[in-house]
TORKOL-4160 file (C-alpha; in steps of 0.2 Angstrom, whole numbers, padded with zeros to 4 digits, m for minus):
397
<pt num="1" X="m0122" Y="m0526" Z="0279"/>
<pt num="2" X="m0103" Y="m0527" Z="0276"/>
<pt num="3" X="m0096" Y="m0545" Z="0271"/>
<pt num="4" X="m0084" Y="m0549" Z="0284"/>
<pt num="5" X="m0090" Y="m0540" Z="0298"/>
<pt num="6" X="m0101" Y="m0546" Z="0315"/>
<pt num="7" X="m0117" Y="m0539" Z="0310"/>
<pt num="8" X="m0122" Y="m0557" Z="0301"/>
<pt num="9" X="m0121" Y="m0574" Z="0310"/>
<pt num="10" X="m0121" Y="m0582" Z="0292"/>
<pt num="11" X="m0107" Y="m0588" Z="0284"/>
<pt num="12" X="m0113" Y="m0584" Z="0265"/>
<pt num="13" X="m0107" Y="m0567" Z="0267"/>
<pt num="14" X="m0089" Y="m0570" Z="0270"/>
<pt num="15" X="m0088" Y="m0583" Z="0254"/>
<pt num="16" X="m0096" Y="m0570" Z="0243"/>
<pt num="17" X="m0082" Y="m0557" Z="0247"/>
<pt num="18" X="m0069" Y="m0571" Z="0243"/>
<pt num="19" X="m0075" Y="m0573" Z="0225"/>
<pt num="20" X="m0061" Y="m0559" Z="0218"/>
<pt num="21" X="m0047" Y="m0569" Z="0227"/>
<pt num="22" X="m0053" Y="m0586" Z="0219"/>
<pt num="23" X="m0051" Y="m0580" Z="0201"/>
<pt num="24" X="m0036" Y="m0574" Z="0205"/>
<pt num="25" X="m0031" Y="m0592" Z="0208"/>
<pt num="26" X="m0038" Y="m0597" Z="0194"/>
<pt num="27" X="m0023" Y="m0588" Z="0184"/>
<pt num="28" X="m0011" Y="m0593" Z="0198"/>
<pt num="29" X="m0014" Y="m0613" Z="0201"/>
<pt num="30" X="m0023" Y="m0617" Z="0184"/>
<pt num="31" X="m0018" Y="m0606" Z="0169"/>
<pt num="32" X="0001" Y="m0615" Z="0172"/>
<pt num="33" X="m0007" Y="m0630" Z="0170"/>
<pt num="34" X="m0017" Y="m0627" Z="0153"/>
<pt num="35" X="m0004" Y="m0627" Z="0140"/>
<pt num="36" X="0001" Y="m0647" Z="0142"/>
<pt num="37" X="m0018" Y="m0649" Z="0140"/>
<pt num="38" X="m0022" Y="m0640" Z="0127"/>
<pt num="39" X="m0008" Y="m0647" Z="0116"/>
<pt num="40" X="m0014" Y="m0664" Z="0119"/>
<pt num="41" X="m0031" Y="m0659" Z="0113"/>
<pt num="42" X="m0026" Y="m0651" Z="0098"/>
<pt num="43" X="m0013" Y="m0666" Z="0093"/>
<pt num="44" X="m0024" Y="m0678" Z="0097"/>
<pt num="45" X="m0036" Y="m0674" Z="0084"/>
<pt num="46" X="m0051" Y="m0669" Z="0095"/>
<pt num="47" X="m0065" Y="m0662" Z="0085"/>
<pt num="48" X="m0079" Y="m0659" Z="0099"/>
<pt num="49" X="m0082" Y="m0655" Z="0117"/>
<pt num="50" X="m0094" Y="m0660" Z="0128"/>
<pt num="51" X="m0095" Y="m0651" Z="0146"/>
<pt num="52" X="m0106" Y="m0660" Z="0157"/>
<pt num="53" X="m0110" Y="m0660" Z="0176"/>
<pt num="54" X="m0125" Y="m0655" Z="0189"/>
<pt num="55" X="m0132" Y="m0640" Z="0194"/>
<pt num="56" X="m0120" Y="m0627" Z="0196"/>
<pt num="57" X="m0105" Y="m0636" Z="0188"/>
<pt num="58" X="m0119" Y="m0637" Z="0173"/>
<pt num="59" X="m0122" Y="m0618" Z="0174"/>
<pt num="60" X="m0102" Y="m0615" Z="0175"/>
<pt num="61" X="m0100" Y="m0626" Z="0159"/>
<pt num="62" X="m0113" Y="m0617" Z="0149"/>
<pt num="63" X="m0108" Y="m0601" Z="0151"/>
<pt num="64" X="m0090" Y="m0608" Z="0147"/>
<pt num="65" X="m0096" Y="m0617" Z="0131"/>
<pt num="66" X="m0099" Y="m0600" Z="0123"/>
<pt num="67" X="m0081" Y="m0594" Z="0125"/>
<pt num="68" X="m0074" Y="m0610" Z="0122"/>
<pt num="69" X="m0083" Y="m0610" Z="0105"/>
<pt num="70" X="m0077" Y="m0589" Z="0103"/>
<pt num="71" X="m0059" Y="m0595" Z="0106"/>
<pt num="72" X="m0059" Y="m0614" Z="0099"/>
<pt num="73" X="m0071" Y="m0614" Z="0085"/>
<pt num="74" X="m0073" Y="m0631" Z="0091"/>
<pt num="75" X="m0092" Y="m0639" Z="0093"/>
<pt num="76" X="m0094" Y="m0637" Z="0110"/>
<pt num="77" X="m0111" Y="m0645" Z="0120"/>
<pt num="78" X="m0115" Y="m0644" Z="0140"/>
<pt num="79" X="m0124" Y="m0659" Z="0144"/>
<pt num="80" X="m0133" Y="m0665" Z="0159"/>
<pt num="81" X="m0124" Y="m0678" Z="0165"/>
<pt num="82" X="m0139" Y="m0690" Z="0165"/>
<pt num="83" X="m0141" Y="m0686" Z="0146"/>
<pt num="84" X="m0123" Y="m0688" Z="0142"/>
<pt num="85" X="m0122" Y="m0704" Z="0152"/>
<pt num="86" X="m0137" Y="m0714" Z="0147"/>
<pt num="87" X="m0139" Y="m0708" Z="0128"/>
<pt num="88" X="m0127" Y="m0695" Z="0121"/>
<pt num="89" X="m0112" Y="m0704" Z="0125"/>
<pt num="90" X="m0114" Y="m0716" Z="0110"/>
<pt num="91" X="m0109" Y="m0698" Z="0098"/>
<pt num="92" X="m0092" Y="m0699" Z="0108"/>
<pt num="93" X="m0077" Y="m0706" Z="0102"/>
<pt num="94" X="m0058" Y="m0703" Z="0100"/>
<pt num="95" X="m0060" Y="m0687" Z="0094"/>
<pt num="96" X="m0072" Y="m0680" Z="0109"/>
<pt num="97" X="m0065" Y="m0671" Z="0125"/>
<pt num="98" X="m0077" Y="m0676" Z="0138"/>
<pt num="99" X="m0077" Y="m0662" Z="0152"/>
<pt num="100" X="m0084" Y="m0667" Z="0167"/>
<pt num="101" X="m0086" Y="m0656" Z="0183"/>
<pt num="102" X="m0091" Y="m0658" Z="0199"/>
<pt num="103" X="m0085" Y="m0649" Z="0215"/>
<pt num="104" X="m0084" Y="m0661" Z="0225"/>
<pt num="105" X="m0077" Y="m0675" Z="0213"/>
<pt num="106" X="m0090" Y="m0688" Z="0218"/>
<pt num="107" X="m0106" Y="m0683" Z="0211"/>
<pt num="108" X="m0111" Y="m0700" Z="0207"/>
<pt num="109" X="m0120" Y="m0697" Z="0191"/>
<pt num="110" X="m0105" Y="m0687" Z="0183"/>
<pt num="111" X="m0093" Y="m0701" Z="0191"/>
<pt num="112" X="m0105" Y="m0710" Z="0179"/>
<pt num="113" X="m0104" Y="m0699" Z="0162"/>
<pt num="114" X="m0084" Y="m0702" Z="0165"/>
<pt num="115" X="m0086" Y="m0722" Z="0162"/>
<pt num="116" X="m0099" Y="m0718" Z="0148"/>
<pt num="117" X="m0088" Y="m0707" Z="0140"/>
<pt num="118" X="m0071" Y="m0717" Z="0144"/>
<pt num="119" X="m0082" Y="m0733" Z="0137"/>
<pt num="120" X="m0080" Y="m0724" Z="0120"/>
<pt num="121" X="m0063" Y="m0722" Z="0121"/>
<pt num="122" X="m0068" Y="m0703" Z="0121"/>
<pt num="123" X="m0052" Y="m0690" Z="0132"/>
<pt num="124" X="m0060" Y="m0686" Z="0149"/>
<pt num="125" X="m0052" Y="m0671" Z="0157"/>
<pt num="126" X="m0061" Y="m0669" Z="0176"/>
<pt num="127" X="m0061" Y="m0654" Z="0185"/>
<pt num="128" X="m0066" Y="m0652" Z="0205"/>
<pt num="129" X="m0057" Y="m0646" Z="0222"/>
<pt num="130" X="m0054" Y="m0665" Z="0226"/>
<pt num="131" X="m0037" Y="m0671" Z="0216"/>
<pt num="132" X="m0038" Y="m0687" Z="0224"/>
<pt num="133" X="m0056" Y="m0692" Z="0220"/>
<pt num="134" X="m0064" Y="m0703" Z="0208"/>
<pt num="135" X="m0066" Y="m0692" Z="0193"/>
<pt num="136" X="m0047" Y="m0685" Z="0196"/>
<pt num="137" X="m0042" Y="m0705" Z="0197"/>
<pt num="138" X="m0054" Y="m0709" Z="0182"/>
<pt num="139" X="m0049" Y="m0695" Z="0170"/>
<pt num="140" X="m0035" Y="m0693" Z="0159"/>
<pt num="141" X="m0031" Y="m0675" Z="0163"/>
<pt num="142" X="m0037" Y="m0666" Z="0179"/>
<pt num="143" X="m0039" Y="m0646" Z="0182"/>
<pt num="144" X="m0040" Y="m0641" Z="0201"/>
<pt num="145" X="m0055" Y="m0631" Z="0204"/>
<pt num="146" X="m0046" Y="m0615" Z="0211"/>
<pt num="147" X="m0063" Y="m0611" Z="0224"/>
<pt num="148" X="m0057" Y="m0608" Z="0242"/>
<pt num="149" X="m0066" Y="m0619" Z="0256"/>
<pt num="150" X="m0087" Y="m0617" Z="0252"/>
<pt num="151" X="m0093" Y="m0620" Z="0270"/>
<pt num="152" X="m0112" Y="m0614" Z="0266"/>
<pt num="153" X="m0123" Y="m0627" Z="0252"/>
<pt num="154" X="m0124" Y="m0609" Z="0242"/>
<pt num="155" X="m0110" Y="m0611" Z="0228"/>
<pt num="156" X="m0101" Y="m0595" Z="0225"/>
<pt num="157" X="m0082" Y="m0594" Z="0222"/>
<pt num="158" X="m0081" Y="m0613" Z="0213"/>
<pt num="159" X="m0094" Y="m0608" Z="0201"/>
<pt num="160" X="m0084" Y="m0594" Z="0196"/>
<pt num="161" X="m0067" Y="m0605" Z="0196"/>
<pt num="162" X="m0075" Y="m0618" Z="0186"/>
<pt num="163" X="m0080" Y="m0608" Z="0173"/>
<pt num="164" X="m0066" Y="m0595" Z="0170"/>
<pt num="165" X="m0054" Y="m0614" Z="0171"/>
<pt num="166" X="m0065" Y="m0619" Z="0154"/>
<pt num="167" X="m0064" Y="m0601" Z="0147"/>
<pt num="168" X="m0047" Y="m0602" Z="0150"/>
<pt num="169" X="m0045" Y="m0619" Z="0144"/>
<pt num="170" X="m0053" Y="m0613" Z="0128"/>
<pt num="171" X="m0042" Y="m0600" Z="0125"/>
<pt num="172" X="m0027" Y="m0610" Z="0125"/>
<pt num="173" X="m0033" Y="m0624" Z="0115"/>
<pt num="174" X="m0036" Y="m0609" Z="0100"/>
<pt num="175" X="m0020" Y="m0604" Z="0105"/>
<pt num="176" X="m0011" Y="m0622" Z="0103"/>
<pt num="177" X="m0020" Y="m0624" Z="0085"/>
<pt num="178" X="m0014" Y="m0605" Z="0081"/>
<pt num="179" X="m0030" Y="m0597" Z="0079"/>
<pt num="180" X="m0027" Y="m0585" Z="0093"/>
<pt num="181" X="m0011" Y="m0577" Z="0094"/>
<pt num="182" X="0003" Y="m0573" Z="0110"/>
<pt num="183" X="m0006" Y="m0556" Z="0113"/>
<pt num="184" X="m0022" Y="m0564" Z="0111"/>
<pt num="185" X="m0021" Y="m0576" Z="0124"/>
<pt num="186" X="m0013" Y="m0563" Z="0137"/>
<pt num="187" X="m0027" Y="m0553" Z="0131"/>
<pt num="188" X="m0038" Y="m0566" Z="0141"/>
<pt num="189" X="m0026" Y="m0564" Z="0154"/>
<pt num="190" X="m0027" Y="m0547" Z="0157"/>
<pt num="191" X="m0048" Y="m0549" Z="0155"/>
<pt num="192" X="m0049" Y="m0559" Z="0171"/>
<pt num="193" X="m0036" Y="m0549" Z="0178"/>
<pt num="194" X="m0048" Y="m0534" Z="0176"/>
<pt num="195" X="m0062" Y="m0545" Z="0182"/>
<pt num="196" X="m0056" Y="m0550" Z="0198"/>
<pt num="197" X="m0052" Y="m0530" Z="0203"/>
<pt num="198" X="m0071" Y="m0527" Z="0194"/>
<pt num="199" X="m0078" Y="m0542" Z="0207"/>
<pt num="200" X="m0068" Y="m0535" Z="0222"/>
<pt num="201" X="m0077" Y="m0517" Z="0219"/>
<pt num="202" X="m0095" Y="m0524" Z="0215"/>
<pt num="203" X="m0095" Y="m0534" Z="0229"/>
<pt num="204" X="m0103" Y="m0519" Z="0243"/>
<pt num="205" X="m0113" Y="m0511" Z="0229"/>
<pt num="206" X="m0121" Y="m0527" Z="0221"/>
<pt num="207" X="m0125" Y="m0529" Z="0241"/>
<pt num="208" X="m0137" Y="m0516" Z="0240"/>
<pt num="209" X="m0144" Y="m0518" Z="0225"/>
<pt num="210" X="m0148" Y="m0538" Z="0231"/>
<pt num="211" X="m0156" Y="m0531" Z="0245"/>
<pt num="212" X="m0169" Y="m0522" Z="0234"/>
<pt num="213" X="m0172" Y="m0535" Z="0221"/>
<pt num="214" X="m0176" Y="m0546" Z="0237"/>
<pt num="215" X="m0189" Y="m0536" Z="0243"/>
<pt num="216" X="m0197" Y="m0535" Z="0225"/>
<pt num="217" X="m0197" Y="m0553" Z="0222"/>
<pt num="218" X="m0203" Y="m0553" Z="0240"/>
<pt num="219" X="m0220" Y="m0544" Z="0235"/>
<pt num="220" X="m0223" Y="m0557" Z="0220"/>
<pt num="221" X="m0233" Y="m0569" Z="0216"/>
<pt num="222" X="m0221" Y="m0579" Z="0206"/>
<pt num="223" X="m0202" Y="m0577" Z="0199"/>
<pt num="224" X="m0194" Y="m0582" Z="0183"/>
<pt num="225" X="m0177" Y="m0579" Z="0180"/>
<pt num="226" X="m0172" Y="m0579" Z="0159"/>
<pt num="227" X="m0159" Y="m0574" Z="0147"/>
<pt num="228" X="m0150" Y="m0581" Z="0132"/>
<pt num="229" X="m0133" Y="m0587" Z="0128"/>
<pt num="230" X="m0122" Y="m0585" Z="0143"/>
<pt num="231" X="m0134" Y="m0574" Z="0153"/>
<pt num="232" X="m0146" Y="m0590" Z="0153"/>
<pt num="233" X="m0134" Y="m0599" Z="0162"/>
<pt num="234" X="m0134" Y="m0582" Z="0176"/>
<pt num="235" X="m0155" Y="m0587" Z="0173"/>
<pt num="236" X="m0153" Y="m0603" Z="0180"/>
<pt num="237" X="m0137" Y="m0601" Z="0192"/>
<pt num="238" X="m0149" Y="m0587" Z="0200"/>
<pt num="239" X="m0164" Y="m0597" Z="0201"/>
<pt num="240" X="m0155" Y="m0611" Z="0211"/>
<pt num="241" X="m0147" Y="m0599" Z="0223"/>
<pt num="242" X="m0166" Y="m0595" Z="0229"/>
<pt num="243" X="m0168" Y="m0613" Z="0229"/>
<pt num="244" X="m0152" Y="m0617" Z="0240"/>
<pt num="245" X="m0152" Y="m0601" Z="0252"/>
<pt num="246" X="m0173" Y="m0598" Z="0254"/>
<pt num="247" X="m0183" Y="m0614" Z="0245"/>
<pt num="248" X="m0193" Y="m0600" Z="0232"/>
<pt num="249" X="m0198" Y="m0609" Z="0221"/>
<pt num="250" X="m0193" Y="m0600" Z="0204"/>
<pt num="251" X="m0194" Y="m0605" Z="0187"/>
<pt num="252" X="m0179" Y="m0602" Z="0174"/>
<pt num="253" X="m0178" Y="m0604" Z="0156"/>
<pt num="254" X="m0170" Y="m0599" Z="0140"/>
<pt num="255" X="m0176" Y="m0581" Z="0135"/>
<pt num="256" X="m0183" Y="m0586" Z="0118"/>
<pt num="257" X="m0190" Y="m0602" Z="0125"/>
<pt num="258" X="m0199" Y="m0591" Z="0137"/>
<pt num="259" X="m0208" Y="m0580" Z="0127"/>
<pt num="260" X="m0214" Y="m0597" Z="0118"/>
<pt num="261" X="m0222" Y="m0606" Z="0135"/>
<pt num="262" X="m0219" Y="m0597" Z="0152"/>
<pt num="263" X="m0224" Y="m0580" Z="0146"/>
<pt num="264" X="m0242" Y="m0586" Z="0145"/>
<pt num="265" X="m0242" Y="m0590" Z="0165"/>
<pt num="266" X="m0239" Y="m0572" Z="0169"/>
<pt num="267" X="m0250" Y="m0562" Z="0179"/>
<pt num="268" X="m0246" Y="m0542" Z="0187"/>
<pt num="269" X="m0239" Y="m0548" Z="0204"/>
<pt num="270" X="m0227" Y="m0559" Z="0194"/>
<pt num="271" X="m0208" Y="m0556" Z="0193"/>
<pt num="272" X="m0197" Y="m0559" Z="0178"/>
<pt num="273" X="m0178" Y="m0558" Z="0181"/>
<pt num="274" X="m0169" Y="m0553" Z="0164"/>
<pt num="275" X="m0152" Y="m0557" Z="0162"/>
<pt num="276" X="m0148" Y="m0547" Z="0146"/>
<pt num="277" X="m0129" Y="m0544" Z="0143"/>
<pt num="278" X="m0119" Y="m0536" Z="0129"/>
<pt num="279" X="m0118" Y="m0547" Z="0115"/>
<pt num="280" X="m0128" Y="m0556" Z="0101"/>
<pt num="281" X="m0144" Y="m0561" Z="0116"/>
<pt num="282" X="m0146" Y="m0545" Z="0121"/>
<pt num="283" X="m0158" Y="m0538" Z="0110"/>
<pt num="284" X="m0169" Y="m0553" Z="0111"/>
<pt num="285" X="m0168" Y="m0548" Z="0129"/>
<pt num="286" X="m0173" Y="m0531" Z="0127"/>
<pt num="287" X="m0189" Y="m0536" Z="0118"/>
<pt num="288" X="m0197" Y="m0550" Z="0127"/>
<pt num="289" X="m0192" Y="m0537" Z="0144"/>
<pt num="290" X="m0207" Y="m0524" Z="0135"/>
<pt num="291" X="m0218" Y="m0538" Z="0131"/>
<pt num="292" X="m0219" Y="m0544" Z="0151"/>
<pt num="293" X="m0220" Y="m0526" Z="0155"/>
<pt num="294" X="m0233" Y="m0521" Z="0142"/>
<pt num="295" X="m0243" Y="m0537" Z="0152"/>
<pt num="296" X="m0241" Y="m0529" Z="0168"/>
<pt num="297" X="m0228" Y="m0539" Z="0174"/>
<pt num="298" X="m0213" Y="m0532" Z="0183"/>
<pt num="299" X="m0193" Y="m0533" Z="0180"/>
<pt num="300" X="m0180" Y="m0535" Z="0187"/>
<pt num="301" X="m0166" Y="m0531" Z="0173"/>
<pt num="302" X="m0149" Y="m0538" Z="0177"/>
<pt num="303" X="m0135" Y="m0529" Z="0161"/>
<pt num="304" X="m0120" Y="m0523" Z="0159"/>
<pt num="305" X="m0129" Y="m0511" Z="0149"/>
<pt num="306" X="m0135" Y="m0495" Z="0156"/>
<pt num="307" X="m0148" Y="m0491" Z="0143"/>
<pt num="308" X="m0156" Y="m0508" Z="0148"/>
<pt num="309" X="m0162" Y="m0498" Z="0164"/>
<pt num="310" X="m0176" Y="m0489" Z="0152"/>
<pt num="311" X="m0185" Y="m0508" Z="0147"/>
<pt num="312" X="m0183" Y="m0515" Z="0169"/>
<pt num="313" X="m0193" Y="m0509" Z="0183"/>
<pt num="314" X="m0180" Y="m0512" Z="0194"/>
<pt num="315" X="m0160" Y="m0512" Z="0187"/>
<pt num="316" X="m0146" Y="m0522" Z="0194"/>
<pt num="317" X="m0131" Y="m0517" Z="0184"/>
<pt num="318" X="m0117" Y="m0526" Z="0182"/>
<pt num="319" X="m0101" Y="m0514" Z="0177"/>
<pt num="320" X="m0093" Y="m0514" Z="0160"/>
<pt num="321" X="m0077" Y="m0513" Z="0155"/>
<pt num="322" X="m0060" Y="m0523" Z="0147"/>
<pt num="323" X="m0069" Y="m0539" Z="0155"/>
<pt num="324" X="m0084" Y="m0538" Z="0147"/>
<pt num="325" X="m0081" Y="m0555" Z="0137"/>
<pt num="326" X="m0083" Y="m0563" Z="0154"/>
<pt num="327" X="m0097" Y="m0551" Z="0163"/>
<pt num="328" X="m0106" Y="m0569" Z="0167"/>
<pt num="329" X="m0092" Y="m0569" Z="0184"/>
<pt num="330" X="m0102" Y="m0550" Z="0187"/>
<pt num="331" X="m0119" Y="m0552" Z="0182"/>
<pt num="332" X="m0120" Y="m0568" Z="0194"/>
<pt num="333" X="m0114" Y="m0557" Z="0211"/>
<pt num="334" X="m0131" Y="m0546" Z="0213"/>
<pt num="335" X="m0141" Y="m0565" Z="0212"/>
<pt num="336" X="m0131" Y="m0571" Z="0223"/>
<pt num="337" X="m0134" Y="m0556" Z="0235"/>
<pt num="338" X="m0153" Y="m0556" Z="0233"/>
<pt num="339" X="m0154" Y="m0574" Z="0238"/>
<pt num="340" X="m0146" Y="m0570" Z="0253"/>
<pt num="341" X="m0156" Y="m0555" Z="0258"/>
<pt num="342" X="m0173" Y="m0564" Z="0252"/>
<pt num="343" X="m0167" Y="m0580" Z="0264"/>
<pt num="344" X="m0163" Y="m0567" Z="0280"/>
<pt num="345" X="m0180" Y="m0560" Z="0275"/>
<pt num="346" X="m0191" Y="m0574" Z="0276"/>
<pt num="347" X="m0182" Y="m0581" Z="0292"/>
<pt num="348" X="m0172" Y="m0595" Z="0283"/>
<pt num="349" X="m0155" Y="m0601" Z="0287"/>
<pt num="350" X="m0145" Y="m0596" Z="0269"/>
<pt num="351" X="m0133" Y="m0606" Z="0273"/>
<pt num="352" X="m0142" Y="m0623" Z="0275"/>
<pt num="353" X="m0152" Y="m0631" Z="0261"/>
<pt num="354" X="m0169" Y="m0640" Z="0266"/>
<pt num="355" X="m0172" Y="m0658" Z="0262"/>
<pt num="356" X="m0154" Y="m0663" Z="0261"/>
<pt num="357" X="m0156" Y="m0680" Z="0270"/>
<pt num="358" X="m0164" Y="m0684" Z="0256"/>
<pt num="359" X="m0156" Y="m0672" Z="0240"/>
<pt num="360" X="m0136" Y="m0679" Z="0248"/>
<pt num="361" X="m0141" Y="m0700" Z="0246"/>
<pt num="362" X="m0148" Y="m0696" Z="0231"/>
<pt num="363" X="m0136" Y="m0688" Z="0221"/>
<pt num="364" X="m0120" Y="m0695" Z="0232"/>
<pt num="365" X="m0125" Y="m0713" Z="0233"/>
<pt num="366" X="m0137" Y="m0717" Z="0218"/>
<pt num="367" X="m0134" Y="m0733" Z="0208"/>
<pt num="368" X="m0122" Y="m0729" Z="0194"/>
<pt num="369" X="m0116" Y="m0740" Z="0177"/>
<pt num="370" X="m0101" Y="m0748" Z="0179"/>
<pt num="371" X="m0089" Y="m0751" Z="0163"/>
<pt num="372" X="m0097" Y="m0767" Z="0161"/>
<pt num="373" X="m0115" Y="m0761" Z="0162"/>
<pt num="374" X="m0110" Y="m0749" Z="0144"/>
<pt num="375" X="m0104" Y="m0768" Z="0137"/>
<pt num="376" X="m0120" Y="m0774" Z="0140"/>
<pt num="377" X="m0127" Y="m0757" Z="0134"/>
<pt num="378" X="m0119" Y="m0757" Z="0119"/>
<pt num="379" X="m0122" Y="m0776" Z="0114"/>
<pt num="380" X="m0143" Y="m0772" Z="0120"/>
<pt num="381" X="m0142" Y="m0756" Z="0106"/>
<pt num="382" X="m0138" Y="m0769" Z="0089"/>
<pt num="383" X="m0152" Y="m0779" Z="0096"/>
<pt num="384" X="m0164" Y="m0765" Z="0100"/>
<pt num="385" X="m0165" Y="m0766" Z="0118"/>
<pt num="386" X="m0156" Y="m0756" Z="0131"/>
<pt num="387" X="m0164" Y="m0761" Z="0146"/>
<pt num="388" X="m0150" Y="m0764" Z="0161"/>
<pt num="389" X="m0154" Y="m0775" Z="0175"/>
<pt num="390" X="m0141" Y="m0762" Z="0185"/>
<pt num="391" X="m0153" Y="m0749" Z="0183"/>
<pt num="392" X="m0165" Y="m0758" Z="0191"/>
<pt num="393" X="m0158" Y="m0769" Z="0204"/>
<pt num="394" X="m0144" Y="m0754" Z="0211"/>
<pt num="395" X="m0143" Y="m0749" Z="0230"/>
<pt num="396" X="m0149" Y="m0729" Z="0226"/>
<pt num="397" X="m0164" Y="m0718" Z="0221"/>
């Protein structure tokens, strides 16, 4: 199958081949727009970052976080955006950038972690396609997310926009603070430069090798999908693209965390992605990949590292090269592919996600706290109770 020809009636095809000219856009139409950002972060004192959101706008931020803290050297945490918003919002203050994402700029629940976090006088900088929507009005900077029109429920190009914005984002905050130089920042330039070409020429072969990994996880019994660091943010965005495109249920989780719980629950017909990419996790990797293999598991290995091919039954490998610092925009394309082939496969539409009468209310038009609810919140904490009639008595799920 070639994206962008008549031999699919699906749409998901066409947005996967748009992916290279989206982080393109992300150095045209956002990079210009970072260094008034960042200088305001640096001179207003901010000490730490909190990047929250749900589902994939989660994933992107927690692949970001890792080069924010690479580049910042600033305590960077993703958050859920029910976390943030009913609990962890009471560590923000002045000094704490709040980043919340959300593709379409409504999600009600990040809406939500935008009053929490503003309700703490904490800086909110929003990022989503919508300029005009309520995070972009709520928050006191706005990025664009540079994704082209998403017609299918599968997320591709805005994933890859929101989190090359953060790492970008990143970069020039260490640059504004002076711990990364003029050639250091064009250096991160020039990486997702390289990783937009990278993208444009994985796209046909990461084709192929999704089409196999689909028929692999097609024989299984279950699926897992894991790695550590970034690569368990590729764990979990994969998961979900099975979910959105084919209903599998999949289970993801952190690589170490998996050999403490999920690696109990395998059996030979099960299927364990391992997302293990160059850098600090990837050992780890390599060693729990053996364990599941020495239990008569399979695996699917997903690396920029060839030799990675020796510990996986079956090897999706991502290329390597002057991008390597952001291989999570290449290690995610060969997912995105098997979800596609797995949904054709079993006769599901990947374009269309089931149950979204119900998932769109839920998360679009749930009950939210309003400014006035965090008053009450906060008056309830010095006299141990935080109970909110609001939470109780609202119009959503």
């Amino acid at each position: 199958m070639t994206p962008g020809t008549a031999t699919t009636p699906h749409i998901l095809p066409d947005e996967l081949a748009l992916q290279p000219e989206v982080i393109r856009r992300v150095l045209t139409d956002v990079d210009p727009l970072m260094p008034a950002i960042a200088g305001t972060i640096v001179e207003s004192g901010v000490r730490d970052i909190v990047m929250t959101g749900c589902g994939d706008s989660l994933f992107s931020a927690m692949a970001a976080s890792f080069a924010f803290l690479r580049f910042s050297r600033r305590l960077t945490i993703p958050a859920h955006a029910l976390e943030y918003s009913r609990a962890m919002y009471r560590s923000s203050g002045p000094q704490t950038l709040v980043c919340a994402l959300s593709y379409s700029g409504e999600t009600r629940r990040t809406v939500e972690a935008v009053i929490a976090a503003k309700s703490m006088a904490a800086m909110v900088l929003g990022i989503s396609r919508d300029q005009t929507g309520t995070i972009a009005q709520l928050a006191d900077h706005f990025l664009p997310n540079a994704s082209l029109e998403e017609r299918s429920n599968c997320r591709t190009g805005s994933f890859q926009a929101a989190y090359l914005a953060l790492v970008l984002l990143g970069a020039h905050t260490a640059h504004r603070s002076g711990a990364l130089d003029d050639d250091g920042l064009e250096s991160v330039r020039e990486g997702i430069r390289a990783l937009a070409d990278a993208v444009q020429r994985y796209i046909e072969p990461a084709n192929g090798l999704g089409r196999r990994a689909a028929e692999r996880i097609g024989e299984a019994g279950t699926v897992h999908f894991i790695g550590g660091g970034e690569a368990h943010a590729v764990a979990l965005y994969g998961s979900a693209k099975l979910y959105e495109t084919s209903s599998l249920p999949a289970v993801p989780q952190e690589t170490e965390q998996f050999a403490h719980c999920e690696i109990f629950s395998l059996e030979r017909d099960s299927v364990v992605v391992v997302v293990a990419l160059r850098g600090p996790f990837y050992e780890r990797a390599v060693e729990v990949a053996d364990a599941i293999r020495r239990i008569g598991a399979g695996v699917i290995g997903v690396s920029d590292d060839s030799a990675f091919e020796e510990h996986a039954d079956l090897m999706l490998e991502v290329p390597s090269g002057e991008f390597g610092a952001f291989s999570t925009g290449l290690a995610v394309i060969p997912l995105q592919w098997m979800a596609f082939h797995h949904a054709v496969a079993r006769g599901s539409d990947p374009d269309l996600v089931r149950h979204k009468a119900v998932n769109s209310p839920l998360i679009r038009e749930c009950a939210i706290w309003s400014p006035e609810d965090y008053a009450h919140a906060e008056r309830d904490q010095t006299r141990g109770s935080g109970n909110l009639a609001s939470e109780e008595d609202g119009d959503g799920a």
